[in-house]
N, CA, C, O and CB atoms as a CASP TS submission, in Angstrom:
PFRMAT TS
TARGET T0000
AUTHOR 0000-0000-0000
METHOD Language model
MODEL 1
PARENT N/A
ATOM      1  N   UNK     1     284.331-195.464 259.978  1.00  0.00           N
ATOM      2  CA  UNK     1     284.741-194.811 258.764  1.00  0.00           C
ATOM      3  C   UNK     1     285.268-193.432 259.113  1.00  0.00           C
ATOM      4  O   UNK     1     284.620-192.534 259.652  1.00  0.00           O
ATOM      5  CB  UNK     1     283.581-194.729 257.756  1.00  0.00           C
ATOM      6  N   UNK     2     286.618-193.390 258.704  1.00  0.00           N
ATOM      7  CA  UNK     2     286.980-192.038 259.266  1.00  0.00           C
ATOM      8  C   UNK     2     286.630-190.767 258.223  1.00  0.00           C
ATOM      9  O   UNK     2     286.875-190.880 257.022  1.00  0.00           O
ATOM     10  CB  UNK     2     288.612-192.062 259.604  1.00  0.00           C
ATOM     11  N   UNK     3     286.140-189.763 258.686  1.00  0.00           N
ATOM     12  CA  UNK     3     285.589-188.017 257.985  1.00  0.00           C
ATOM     13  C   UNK     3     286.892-187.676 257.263  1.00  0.00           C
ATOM     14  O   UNK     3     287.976-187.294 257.702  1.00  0.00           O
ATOM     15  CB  UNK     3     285.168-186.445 259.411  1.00  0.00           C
ATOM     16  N   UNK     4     286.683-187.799 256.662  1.00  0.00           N
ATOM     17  CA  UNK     4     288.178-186.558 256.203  1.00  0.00           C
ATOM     18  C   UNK     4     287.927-185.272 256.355  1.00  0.00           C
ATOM     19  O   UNK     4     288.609-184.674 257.187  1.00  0.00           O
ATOM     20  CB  UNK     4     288.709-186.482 254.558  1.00  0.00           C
ATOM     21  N   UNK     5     286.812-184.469 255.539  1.00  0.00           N
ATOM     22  CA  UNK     5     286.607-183.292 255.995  1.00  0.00           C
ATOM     23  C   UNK     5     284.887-183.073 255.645  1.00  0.00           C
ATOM     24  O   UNK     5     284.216-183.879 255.002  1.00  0.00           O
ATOM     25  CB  UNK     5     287.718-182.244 255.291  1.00  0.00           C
ATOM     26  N   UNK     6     284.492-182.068 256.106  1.00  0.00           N
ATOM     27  CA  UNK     6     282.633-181.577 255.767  1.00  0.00           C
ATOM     28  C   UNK     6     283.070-180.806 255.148  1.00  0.00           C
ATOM     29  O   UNK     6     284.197-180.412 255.445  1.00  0.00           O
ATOM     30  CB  UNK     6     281.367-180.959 256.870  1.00  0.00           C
ATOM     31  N   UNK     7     282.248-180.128 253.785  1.00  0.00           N
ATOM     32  CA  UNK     7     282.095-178.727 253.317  1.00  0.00           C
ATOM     33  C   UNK     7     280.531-178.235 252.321  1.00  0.00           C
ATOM     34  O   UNK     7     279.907-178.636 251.339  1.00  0.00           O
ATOM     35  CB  UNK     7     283.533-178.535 252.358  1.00  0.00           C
ATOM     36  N   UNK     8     280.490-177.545 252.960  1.00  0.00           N
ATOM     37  CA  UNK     8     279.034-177.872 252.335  1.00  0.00           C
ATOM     38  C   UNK     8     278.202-178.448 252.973  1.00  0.00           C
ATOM     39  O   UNK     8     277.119-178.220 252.432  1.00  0.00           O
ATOM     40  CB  UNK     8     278.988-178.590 251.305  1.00  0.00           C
ATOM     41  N   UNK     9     278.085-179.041 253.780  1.00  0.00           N
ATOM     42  CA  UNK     9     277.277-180.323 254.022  1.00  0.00           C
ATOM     43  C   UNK     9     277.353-181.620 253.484  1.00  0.00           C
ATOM     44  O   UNK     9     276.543-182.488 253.809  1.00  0.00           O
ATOM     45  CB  UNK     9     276.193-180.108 253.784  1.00  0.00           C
ATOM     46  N   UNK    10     278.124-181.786 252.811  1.00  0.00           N
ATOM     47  CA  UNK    10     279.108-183.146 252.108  1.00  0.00           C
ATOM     48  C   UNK    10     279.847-183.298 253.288  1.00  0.00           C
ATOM     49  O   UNK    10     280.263-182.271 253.824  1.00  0.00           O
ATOM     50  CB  UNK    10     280.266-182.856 250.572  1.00  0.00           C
ATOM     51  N   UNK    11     280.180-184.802 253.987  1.00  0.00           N
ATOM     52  CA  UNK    11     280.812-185.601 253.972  1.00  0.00           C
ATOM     53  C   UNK    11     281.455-186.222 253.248  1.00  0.00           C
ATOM     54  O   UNK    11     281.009-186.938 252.352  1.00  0.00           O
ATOM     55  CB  UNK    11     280.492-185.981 254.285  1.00  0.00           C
ATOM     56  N   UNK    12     283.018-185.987 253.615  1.00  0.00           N
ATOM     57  CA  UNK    12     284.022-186.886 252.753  1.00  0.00           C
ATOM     58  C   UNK    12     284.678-187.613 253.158  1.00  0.00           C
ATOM     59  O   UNK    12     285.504-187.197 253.970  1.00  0.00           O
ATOM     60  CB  UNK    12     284.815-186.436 252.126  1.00  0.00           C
ATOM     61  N   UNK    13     284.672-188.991 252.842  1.00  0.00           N
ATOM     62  CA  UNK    13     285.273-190.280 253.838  1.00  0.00           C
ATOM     63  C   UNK    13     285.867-191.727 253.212  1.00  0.00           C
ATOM     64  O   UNK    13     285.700-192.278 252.124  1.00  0.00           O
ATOM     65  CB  UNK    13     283.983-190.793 254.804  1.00  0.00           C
ATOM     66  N   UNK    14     286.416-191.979 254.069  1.00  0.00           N
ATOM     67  CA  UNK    14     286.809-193.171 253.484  1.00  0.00           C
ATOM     68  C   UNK    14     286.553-194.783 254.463  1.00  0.00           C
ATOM     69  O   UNK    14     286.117-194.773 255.614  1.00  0.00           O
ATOM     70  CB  UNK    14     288.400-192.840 253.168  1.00  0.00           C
ATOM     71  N   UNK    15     286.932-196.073 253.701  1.00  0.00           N
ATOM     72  CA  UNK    15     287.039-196.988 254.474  1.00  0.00           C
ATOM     73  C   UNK    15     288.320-197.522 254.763  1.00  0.00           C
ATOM     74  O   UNK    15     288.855-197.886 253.716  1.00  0.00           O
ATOM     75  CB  UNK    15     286.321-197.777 254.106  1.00  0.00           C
ATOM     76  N   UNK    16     288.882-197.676 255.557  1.00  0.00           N
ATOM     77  CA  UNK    16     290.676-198.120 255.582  1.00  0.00           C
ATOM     78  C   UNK    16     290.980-199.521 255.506  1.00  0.00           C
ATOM     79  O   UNK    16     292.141-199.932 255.492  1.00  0.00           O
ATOM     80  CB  UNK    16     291.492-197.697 257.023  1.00  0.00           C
ATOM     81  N   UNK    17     289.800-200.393 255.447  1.00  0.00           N
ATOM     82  CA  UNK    17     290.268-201.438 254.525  1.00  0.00           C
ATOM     83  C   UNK    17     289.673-202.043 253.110  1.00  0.00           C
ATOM     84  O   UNK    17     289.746-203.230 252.790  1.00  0.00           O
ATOM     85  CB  UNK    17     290.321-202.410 255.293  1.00  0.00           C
ATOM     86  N   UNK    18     288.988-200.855 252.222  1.00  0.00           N
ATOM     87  CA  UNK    18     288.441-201.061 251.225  1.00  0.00           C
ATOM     88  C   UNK    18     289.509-201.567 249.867  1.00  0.00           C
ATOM     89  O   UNK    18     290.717-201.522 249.635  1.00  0.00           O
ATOM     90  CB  UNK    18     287.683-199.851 251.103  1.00  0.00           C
ATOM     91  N   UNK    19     288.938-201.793 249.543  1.00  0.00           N
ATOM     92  CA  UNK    19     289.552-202.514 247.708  1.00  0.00           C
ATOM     93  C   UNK    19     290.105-200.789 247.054  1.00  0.00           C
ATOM     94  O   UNK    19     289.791-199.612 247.235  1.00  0.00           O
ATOM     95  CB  UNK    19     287.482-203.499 246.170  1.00  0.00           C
ATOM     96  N   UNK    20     291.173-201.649 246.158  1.00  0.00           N
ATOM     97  CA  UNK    20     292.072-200.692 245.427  1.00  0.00           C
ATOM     98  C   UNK    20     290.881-200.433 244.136  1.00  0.00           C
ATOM     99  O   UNK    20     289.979-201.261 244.007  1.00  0.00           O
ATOM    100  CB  UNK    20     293.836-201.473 244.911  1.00  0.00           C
ATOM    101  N   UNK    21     290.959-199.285 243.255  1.00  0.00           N
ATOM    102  CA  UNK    21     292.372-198.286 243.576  1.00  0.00           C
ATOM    103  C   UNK    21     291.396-197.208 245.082  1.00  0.00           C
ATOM    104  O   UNK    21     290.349-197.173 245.728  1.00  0.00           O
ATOM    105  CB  UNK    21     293.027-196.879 241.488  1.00  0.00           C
ATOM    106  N   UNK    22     292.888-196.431 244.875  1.00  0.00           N
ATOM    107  CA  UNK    22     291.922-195.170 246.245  1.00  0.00           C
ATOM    108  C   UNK    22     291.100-194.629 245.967  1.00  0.00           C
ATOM    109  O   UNK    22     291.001-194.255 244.799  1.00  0.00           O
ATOM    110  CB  UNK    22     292.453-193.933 246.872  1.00  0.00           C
ATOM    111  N   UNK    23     290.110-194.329 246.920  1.00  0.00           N
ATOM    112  CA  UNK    23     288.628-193.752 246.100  1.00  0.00           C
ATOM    113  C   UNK    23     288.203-192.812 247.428  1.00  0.00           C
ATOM    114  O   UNK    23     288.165-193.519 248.435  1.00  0.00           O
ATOM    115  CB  UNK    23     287.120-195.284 245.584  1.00  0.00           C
ATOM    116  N   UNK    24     287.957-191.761 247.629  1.00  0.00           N
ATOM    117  CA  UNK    24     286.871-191.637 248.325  1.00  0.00           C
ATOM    118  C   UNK    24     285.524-191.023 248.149  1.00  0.00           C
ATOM    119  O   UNK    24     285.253-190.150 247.324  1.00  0.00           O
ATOM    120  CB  UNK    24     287.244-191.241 249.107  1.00  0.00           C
ATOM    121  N   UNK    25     284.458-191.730 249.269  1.00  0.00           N
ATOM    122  CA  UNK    25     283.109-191.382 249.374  1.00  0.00           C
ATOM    123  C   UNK    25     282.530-190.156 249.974  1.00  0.00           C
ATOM    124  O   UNK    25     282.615-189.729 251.126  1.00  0.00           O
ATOM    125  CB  UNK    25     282.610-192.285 249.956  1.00  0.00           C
ATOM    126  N   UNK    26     281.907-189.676 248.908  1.00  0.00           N
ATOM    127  CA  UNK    26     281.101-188.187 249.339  1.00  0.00           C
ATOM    128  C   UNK    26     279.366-188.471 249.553  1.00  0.00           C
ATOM    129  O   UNK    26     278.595-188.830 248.663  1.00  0.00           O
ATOM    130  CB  UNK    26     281.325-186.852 247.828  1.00  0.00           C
ATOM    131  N   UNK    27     279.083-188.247 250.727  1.00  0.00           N
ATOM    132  CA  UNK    27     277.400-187.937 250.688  1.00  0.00           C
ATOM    133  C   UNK    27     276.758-187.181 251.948  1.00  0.00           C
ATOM    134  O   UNK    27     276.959-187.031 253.153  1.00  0.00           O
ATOM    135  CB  UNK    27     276.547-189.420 250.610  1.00  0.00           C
ATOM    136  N   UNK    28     275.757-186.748 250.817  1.00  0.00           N
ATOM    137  CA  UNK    28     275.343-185.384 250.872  1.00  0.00           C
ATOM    138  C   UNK    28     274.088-185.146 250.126  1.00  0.00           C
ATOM    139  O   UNK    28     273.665-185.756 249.144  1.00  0.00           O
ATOM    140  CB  UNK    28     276.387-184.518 250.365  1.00  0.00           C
ATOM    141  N   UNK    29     273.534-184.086 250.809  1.00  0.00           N
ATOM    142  CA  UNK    29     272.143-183.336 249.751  1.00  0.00           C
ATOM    143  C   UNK    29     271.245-185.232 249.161  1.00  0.00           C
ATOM    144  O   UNK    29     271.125-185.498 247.965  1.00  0.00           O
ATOM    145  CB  UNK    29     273.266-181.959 247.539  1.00  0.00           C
ATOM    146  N   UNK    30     270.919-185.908 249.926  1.00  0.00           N
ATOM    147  CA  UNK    30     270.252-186.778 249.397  1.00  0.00           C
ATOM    148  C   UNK    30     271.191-187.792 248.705  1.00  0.00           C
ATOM    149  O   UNK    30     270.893-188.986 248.742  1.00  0.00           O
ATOM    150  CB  UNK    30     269.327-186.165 248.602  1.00  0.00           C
ATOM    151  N   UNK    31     272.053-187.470 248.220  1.00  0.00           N
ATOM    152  CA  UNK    31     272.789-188.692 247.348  1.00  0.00           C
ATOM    153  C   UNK    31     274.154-188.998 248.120  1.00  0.00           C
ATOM    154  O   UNK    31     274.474-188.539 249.216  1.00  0.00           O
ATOM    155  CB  UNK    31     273.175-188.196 245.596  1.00  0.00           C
ATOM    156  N   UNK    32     275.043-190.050 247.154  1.00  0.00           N
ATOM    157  CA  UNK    32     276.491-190.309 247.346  1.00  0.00           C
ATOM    158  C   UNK    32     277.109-190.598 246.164  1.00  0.00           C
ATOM    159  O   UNK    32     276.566-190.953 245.118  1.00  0.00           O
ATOM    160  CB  UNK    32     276.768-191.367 248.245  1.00  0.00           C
ATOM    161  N   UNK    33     278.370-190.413 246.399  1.00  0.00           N
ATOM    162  CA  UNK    33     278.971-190.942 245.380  1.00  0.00           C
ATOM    163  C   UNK    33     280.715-191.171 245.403  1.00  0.00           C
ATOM    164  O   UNK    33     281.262-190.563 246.323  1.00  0.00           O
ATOM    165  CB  UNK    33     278.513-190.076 244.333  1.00  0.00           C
ATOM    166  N   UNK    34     281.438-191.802 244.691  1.00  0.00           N
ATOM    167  CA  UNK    34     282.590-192.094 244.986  1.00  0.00           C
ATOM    168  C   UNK    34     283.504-191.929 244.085  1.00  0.00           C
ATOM    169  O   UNK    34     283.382-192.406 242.957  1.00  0.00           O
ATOM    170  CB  UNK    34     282.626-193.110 245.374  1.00  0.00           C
ATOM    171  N   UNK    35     284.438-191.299 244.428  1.00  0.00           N
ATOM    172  CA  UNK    35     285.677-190.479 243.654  1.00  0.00           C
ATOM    173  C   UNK    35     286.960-191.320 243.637  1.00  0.00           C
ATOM    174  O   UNK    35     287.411-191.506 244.767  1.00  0.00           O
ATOM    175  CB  UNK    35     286.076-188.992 244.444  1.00  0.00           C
ATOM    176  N   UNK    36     287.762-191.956 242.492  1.00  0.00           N
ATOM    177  CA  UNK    36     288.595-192.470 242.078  1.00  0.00           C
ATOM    178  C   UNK    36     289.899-191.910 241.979  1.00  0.00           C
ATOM    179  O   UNK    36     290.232-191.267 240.984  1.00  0.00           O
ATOM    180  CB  UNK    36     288.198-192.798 241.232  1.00  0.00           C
ATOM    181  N   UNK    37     290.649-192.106 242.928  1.00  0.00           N
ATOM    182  CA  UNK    37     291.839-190.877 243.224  1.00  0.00           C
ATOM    183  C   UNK    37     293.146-191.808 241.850  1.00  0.00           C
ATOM    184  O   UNK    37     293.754-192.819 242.200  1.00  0.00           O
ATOM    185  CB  UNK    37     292.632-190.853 245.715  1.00  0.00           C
ATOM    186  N   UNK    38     293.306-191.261 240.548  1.00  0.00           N
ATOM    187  CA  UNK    38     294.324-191.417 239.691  1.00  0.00           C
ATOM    188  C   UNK    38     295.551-191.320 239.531  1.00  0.00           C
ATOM    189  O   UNK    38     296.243-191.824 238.647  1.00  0.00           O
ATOM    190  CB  UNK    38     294.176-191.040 239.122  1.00  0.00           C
ATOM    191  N   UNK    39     295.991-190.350 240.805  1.00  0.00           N
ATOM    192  CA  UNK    39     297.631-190.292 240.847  1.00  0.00           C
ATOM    193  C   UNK    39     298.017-189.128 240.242  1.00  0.00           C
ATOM    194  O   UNK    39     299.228-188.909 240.236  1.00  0.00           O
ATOM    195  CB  UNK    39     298.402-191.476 240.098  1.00  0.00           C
ATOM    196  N   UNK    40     297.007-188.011 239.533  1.00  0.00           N
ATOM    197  CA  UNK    40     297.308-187.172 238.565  1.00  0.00           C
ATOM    198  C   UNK    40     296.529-185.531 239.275  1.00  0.00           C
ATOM    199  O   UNK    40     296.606-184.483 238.633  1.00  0.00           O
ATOM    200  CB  UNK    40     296.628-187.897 236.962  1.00  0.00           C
TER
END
């Protein structure tokens, strides 16, 4: 899974052959979660 970037102590990443739409995964501080990139 490639890093995109740290900040914070968040990891931000993705999978390069995951299901549409684009999303990427943040985790960190105990949790995760995943961000739905809209085009906007």
């Amino acid at each position: 899974m490639p890093e995109v970037f740290r900040f914070f102590g968040f990891s931000f990443f993705f999978y390069s052959k995951e299901h549409e739409p684009v999303h990427v995964h943040v985790e960190g501080n105990g949790g995760m979660a995943k961000f739905v990139w809209n085009g906007k």
